[in-house]
C-alpha positions in Angstrom: 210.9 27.8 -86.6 209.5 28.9 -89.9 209.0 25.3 -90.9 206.8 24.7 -87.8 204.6 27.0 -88.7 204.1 26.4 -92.0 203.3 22.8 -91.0 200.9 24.4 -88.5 199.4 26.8 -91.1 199.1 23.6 -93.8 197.5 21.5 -90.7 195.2 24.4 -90.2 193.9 24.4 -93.7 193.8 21.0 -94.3 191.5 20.5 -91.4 189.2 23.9 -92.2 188.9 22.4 -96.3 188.0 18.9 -94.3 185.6 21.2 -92.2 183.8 22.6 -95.6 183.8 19.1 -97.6 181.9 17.6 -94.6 179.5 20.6 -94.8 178.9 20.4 -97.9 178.6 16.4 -98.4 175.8 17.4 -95.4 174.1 19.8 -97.0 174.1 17.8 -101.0 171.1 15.5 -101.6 173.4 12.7 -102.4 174.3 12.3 -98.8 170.7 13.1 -98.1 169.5 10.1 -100.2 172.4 7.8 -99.2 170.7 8.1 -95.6 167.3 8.4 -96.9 166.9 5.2 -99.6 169.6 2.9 -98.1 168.2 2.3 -94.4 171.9 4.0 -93.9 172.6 6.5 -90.9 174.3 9.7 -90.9 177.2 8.2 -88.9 177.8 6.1 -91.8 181.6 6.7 -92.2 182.1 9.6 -94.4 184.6 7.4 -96.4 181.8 4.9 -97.5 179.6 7.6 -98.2 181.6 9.0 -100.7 182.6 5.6 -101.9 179.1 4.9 -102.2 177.9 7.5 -104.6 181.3 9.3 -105.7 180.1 8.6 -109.4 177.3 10.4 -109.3 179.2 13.3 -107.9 181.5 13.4 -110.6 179.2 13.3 -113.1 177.4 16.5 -111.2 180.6 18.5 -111.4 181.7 17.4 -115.2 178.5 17.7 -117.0 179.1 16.9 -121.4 176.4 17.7 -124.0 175.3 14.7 -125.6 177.4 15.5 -128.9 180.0 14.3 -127.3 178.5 11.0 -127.3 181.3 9.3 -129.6 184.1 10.1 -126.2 181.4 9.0 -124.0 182.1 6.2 -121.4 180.3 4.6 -118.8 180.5 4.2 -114.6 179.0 2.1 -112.5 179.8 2.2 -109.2 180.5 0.0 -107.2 181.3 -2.8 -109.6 180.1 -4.4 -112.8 179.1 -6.9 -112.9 177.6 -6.9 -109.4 177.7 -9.7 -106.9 175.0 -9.6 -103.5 173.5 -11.8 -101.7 170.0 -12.5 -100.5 168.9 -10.2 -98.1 172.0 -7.9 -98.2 171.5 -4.2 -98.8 172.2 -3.3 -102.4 173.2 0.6 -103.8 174.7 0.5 -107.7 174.8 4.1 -109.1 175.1 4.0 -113.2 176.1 7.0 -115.5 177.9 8.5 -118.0 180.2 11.5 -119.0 177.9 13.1 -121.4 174.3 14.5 -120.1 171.5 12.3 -120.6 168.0 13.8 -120.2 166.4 9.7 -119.9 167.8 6.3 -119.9 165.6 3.4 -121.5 166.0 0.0 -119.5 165.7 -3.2 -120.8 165.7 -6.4 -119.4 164.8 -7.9 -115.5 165.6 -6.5 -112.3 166.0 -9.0 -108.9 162.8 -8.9 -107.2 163.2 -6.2 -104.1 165.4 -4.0 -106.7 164.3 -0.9 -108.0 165.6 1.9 -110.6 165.5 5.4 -109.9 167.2 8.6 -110.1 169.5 10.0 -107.5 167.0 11.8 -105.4 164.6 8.3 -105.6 161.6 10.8 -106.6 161.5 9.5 -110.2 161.0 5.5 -110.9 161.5 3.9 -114.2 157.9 4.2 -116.2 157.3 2.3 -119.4 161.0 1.4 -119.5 161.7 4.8 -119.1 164.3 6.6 -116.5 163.7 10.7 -116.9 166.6 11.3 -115.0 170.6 12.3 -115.9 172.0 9.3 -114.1 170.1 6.2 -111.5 170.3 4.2 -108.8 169.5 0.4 -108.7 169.1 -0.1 -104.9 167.1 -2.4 -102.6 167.1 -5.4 -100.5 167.0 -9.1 -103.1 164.7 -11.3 -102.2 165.9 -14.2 -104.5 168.9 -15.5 -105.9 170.2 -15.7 -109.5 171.4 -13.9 -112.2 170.0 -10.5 -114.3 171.0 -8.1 -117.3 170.2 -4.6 -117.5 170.4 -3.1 -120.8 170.3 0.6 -120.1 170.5 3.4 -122.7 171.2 7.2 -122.3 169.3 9.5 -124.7 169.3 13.2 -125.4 165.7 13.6 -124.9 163.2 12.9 -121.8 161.1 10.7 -123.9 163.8 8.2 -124.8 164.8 9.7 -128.2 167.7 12.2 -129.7 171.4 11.5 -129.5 173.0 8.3 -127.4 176.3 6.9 -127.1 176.8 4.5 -129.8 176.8 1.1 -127.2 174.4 0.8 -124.4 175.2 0.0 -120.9 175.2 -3.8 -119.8 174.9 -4.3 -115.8 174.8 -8.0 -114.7 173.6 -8.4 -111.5 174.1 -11.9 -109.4 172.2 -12.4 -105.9 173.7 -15.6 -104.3 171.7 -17.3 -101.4 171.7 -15.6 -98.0 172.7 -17.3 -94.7 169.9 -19.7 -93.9 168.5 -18.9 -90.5 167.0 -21.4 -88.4 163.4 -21.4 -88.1 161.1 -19.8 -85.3 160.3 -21.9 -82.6 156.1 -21.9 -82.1 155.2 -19.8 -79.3 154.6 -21.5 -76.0 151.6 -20.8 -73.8 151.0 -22.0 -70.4 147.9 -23.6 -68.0 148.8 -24.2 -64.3 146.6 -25.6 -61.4 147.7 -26.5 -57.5 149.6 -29.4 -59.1 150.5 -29.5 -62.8 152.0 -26.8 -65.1 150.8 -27.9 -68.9 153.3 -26.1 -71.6 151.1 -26.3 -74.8 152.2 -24.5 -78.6 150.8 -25.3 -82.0 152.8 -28.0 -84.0 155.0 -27.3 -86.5 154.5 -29.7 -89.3 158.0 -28.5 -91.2 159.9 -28.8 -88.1 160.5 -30.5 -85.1 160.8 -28.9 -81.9 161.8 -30.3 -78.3 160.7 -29.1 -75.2 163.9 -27.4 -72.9 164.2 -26.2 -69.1 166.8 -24.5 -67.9 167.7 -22.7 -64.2 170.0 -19.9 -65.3 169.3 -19.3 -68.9 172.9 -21.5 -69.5 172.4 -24.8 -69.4 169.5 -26.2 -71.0 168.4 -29.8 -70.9 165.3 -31.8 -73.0 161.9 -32.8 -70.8 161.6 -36.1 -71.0 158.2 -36.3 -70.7 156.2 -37.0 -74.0 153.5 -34.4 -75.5 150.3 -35.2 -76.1 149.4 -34.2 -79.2 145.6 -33.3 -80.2 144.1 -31.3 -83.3 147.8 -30.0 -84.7 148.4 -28.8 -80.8 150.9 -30.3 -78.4 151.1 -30.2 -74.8 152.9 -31.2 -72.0 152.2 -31.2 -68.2 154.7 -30.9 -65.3 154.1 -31.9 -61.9 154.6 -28.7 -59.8 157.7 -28.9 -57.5 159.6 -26.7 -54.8 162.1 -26.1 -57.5 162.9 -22.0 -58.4 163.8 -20.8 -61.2 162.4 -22.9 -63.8 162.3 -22.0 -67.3 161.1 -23.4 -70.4 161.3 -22.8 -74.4 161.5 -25.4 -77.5 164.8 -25.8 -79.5 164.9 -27.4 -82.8 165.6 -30.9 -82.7 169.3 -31.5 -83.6 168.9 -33.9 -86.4 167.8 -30.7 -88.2 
């Protein structure tokens, strides 16, 4: 009996100290920005969320003076080097275990990345990061490879005491999934007797005309567009038939 209730009185506390992490994690502007600068939701599985920016946490709660600089080590979080793709969302945070008042940055970022600090209210200006630890976070836009040289200093101006190596994050975007492209929009002219389909060429792509019943099964008109001025069209001798439906697929030897 008295080991039953102090499993009960253990359950009870774990689930009121779960009770104030979550409150707090609600309350902290890391989960704030997480939502905020990441397109991310609030029902964003608390696990991830803490993944996600557990560094700069840690470095909140176990702040160093920059004299220390000589035991100083880095984190990056979630992984250096780093490895996205095109179009993915990206969120690296960067520190260290001593307090920098500014990080310098040198070297490229991939185009649709950004550096800022924590909160995303300060941006990196003439190479310079005024903040104790950043974020590199957007969406790429190209593929390849990048090194950022980043180096914490004592002062806001990117002078006084540092650790006695920079920081070296390599960052790789490899090609996103290649959609297929966007069929040309199809407008339509009817009179007592014809239907005319008519859309604007695409001169990167081919495109055949499909009708379908049900929305299923789709099958190619075999009737040949006239083509006039970069416009096609095609026109349909009206029938008793319901239900008919029409849109252009790419041709398959794409």
């Amino acid at each position: 009996m008295k080991f039953l209730l102090t499993q009960k009185l253990l359950s009870a506390r774990l689930h009121l100290a779960l009770g104030i992490l979550m409150l707090i994690l609600q309350r902290s502007p890391i989960l704030k920005l997480l939502a905020h600068a990441q397109h991310l939701q609030l029902g964003t599985p608390v696990a991830r969320i803490i993944q996600a920016f557990a560094l700069p946490a840690a470095s909140l709660a176990t702040p160093h003076a920059l004299s220390g600089a000589t035991n100083s080590s880095y984190s990056v979080d979630p992984d250096n080097p780093f490895t996205g793709k095109v179009g993915e969302t990206v969120v690296i945070g960067f520190s260290i275990n001593i307090t920098p008042k500014s990080w310098s940055v040198d070297g490229d970022i991939p185009p649709g990345l950004r550096i800022t600090d924590l909160r995303q209210r300060i941006e990196v200006e003439n190479g310079l990061l005024v903040s104790s630890f950043g974020v590199i976070s957007g969406d790429p836009t190209e593929a390849g490879s990048w090194d950022l040289t980043l180096t914490p200093w004592g002062n806001e101006d990117g002078t006084g005491e540092g650790p006695p190596t920079p920081l070296v994050i390599t960052i790789t975007i490899e090609p996103g999934e290649t959609l297929p492209p966007t069929p040309p929009e199809l407008s339509f002219e009817r009179s007592d007797q014809t239907l005319a389909i008519i859309w604007q060429i695409d001169p990167n792509h081919n495109f055949t005309t499909v009708t379908s019943t049900d929305f299923k099964a789709w099958a190619p008109i075999s009737a040949t567009p006239q083509i006039n001025g970069g416009q096609a069209r095609i026109e349909l001798p009206i029938t008793s038939r319901e239900n008919a439906f029409y849109r252009l697929a790419l041709d398959e030897e794409e």
